[in-house]
C-alpha positions as CSV (number, residue, x, y, z in Angstrom):
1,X,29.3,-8.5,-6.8
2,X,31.3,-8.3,-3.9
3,X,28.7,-11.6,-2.1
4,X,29.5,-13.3,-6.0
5,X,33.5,-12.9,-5.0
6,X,33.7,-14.0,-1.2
7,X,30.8,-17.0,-2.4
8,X,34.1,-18.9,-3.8
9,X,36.3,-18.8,-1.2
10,X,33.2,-20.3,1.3
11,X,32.4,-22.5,-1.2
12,X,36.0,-23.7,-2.0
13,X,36.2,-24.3,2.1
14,X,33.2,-26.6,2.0
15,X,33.3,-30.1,3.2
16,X,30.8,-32.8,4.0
17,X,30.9,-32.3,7.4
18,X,31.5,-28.2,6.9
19,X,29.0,-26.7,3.9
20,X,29.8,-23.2,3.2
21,X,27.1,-22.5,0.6
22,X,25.3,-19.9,1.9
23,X,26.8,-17.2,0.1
24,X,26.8,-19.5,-3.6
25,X,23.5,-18.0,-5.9
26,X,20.8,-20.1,-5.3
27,X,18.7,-21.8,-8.4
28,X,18.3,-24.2,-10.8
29,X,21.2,-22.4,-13.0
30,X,23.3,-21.7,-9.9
31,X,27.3,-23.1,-10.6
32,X,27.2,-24.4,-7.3
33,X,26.0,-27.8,-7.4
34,X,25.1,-27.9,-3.3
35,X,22.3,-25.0,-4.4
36,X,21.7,-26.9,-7.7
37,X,20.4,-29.7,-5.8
38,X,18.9,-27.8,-3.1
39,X,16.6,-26.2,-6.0
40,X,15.8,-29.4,-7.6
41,X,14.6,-31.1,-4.0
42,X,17.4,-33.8,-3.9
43,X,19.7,-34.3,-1.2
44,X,23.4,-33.0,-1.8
45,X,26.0,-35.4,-3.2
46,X,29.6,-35.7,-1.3
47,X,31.5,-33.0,-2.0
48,X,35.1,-35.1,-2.1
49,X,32.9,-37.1,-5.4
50,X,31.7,-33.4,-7.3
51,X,34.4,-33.7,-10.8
52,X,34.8,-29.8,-10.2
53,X,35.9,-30.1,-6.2
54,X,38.3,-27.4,-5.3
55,X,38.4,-27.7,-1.6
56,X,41.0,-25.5,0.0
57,X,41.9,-26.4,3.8
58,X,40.9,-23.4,6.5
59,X,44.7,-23.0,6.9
60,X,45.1,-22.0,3.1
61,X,42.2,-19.9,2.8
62,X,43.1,-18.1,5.8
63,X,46.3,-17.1,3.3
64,X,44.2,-16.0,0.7
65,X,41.7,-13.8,2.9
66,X,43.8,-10.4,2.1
67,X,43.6,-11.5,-1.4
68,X,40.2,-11.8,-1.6
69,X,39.4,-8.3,0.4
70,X,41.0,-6.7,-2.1
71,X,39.3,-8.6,-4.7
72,X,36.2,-7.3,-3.5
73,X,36.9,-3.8,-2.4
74,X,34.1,-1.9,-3.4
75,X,36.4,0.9,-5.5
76,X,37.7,-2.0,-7.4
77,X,34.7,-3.6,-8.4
78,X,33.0,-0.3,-9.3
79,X,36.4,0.3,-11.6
80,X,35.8,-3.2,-13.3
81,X,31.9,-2.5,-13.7
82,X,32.6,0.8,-15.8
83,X,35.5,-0.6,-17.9
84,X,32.8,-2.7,-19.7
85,X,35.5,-5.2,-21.1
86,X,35.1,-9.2,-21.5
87,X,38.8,-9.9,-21.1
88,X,40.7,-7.8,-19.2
89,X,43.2,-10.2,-19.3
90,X,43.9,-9.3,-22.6
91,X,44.6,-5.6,-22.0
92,X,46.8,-6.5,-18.5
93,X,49.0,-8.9,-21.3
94,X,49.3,-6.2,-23.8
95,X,50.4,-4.0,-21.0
96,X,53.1,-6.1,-19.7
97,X,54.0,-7.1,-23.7
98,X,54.6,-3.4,-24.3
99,X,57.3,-3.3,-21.9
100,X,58.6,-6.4,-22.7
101,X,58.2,-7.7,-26.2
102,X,58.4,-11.4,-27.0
103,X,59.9,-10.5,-30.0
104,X,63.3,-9.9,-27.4
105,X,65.1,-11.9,-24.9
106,X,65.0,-10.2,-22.0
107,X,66.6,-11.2,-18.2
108,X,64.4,-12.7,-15.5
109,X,64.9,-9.6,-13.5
110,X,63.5,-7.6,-16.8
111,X,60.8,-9.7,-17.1
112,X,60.0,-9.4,-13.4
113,X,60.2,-5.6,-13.1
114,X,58.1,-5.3,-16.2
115,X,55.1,-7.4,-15.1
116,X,55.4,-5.9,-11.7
117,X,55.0,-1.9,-13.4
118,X,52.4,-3.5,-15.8
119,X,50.3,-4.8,-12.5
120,X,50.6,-1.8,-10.8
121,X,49.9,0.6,-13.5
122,X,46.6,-1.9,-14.9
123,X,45.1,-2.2,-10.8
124,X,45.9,1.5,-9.7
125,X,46.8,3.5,-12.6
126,X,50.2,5.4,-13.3
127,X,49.6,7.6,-10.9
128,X,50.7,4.2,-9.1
129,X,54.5,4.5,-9.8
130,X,54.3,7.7,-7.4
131,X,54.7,4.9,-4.6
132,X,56.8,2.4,-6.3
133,X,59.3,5.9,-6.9
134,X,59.0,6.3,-3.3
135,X,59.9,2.9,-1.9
136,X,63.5,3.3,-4.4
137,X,63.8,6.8,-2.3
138,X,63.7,8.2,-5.6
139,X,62.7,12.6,-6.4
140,X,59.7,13.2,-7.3
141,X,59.0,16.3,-8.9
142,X,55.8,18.0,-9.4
143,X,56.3,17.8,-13.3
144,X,56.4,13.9,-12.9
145,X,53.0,14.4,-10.7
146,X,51.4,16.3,-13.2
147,X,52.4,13.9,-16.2
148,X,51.6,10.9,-14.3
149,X,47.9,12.5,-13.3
150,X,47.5,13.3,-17.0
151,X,48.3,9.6,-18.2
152,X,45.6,8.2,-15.7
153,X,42.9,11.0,-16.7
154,X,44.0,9.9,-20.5
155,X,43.4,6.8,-20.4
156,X,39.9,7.0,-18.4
157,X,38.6,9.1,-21.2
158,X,40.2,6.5,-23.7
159,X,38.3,3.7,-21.6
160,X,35.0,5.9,-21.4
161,X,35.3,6.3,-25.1
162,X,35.8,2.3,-26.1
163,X,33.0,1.5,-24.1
164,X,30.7,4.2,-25.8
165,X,28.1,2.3,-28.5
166,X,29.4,3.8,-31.1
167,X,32.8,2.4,-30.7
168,X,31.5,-0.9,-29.6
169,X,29.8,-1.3,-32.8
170,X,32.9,0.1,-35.0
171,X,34.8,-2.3,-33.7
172,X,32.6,-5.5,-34.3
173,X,32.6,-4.1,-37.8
174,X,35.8,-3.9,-38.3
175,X,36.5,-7.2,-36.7
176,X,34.0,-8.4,-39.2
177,X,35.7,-7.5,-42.1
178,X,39.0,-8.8,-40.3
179,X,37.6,-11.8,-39.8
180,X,36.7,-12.0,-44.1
181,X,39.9,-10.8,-44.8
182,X,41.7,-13.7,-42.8
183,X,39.8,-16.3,-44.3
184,X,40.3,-15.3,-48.0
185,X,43.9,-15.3,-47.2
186,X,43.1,-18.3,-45.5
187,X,41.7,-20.1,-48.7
188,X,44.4,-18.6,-51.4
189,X,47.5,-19.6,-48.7
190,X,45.9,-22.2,-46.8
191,X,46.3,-22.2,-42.9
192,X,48.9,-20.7,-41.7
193,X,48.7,-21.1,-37.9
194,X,46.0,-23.4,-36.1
195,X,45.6,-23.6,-32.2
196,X,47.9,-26.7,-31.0
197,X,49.4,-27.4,-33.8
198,X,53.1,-28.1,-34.7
């Protein structure tokens, strides 16, 4: 996982004159169209004519370098390998939502103090807000330790538990019968929402 992560940057840096491919999974069914071709025995096309061209200049990746080692620190990936979610997204958004709801108007320093506690407490846990405590020179007592231990070992077990089979399947059922239930509404209302719509 950790090639798969740093094979983007290089292959965002490529150039005509510069391919960084090395690193991109080779194959037939590889996303990388430089390997693509490779596979298939035809020469490369120009990578300023490729439709999906993302090149970054040496000076901006460069930038994104501390980014990307933390992408692929080998704690994190093994953390996002065990969670056995599609969209973490999804949980991060309901995270920062439950500190500040939509349903609200909240300030832009609000806003920005949630997502930031929501970030921290999604990458590292809440034992996270130890540091974030620290750097506003604020006490720390041993009860908050202990509580803040507690809510990280909770929701590891919680996380262990939605990934069991069992759940996995519970919940496909029920979003089964969700799914029903929408659509008879759906055909005694009509549609009430649809994606892009006004």
């Amino acid at each position: 996982m950790e090639a798969a992560v740093w094979s983007t940057l290089w292959h965002s840096m490529s150039a005509d004159d510069q391919p960084h491919h090395r690193q991109c999974p080779q194959g037939a069914d590889s996303w990388c169209f430089y390997q693509k071709a490779l596979a298939s025995g035809e020469q490369p096309g120009s990578h300023k004519d490729h439709p999906s061209s993302t090149y970054l200049s040496p000076e901006v990746a460069e930038t994104m370098i501390p980014v990307y080692r933390r992408m692929a620190d080998e704690c994190l990936l093994k953390r996002l390998v065990h969670g056995g979610t599609q969209n973490t997204n999804e949980c991060l958004n309901n995270m920062i939502w439950t500190r500040c709801p939509k349903t609200s108007f909240m300030g832009l320093r609000h806003v920005e103090g949630s997502v930031a506690r929501a970030v921290c407490k999604f990458n590292e846990g809440a034992t996270e807000m130890i540091y974030m405590l620290s750097r506003l020179y604020a006490d720390i007592s041993y009860t908050t330790l202990h509580l803040l231990a507690k809510n990280d070992e909770r929701r590891l077990k919680a996380a262990d538990a939605a990934s069991a089979v069992n759940a996995r399947r519970r919940r496909k059922e029920y979003a089964g019968q969700r799914r029903l239930l929408v659509r008879a509404e759906e055909a005694r209302d009509g549609s009430v929402y649809g994606g892009g719509e006004r």
